[in-house]
C-alpha positions in Angstrom: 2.9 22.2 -103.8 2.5 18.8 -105.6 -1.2 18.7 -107.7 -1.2 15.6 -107.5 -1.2 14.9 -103.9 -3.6 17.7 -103.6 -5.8 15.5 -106.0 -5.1 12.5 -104.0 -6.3 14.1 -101.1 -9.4 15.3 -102.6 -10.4 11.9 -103.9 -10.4 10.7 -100.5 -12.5 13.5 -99.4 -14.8 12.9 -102.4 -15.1 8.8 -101.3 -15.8 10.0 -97.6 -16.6 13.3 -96.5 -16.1 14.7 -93.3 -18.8 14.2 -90.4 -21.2 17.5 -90.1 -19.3 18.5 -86.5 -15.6 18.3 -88.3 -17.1 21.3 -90.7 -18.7 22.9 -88.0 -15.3 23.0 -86.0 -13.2 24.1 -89.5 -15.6 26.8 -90.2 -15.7 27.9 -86.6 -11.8 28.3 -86.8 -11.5 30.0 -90.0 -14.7 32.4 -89.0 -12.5 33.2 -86.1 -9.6 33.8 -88.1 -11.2 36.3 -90.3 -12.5 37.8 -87.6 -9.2 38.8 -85.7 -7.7 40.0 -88.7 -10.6 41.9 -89.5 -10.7 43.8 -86.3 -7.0 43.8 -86.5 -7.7 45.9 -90.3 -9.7 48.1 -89.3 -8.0 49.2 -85.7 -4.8 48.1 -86.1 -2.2 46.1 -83.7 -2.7 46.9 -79.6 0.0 48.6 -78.0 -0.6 45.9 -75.3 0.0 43.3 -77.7 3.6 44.9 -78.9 7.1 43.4 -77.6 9.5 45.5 -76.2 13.1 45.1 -76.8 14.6 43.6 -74.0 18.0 45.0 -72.6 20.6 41.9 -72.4 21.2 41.5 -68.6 25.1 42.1 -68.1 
């Protein structure tokens, strides 16, 4: 990862911030995130959720 772009980038963000609703929506996503892999900590992966191997048709 390059510092400097990631300096670049936050200069930009500095000069002009993201709108209220473009926070909103990131910290909706990452809330859900957390949230998935929390329930996902505590009660592990769903058998549902599991692949099965798949036999190769002949």
């Amino acid at each position: 990862m390059d510092p400097l772009r990631w300096m670049m980038k936050a200069k930009r963000w500095a000069q002009k911030p993201p709108s209220a609703r473009q926070v909103a929506m990131y910290g909706g996503v990452i809330a859900a995130s957390l949230l998935i892999a929390g329930i996902e900590w505590l009660w592990g992966w769903p058998a549902w959720l599991t692949v099965e191997q798949l036999r190769a048709k002949p």
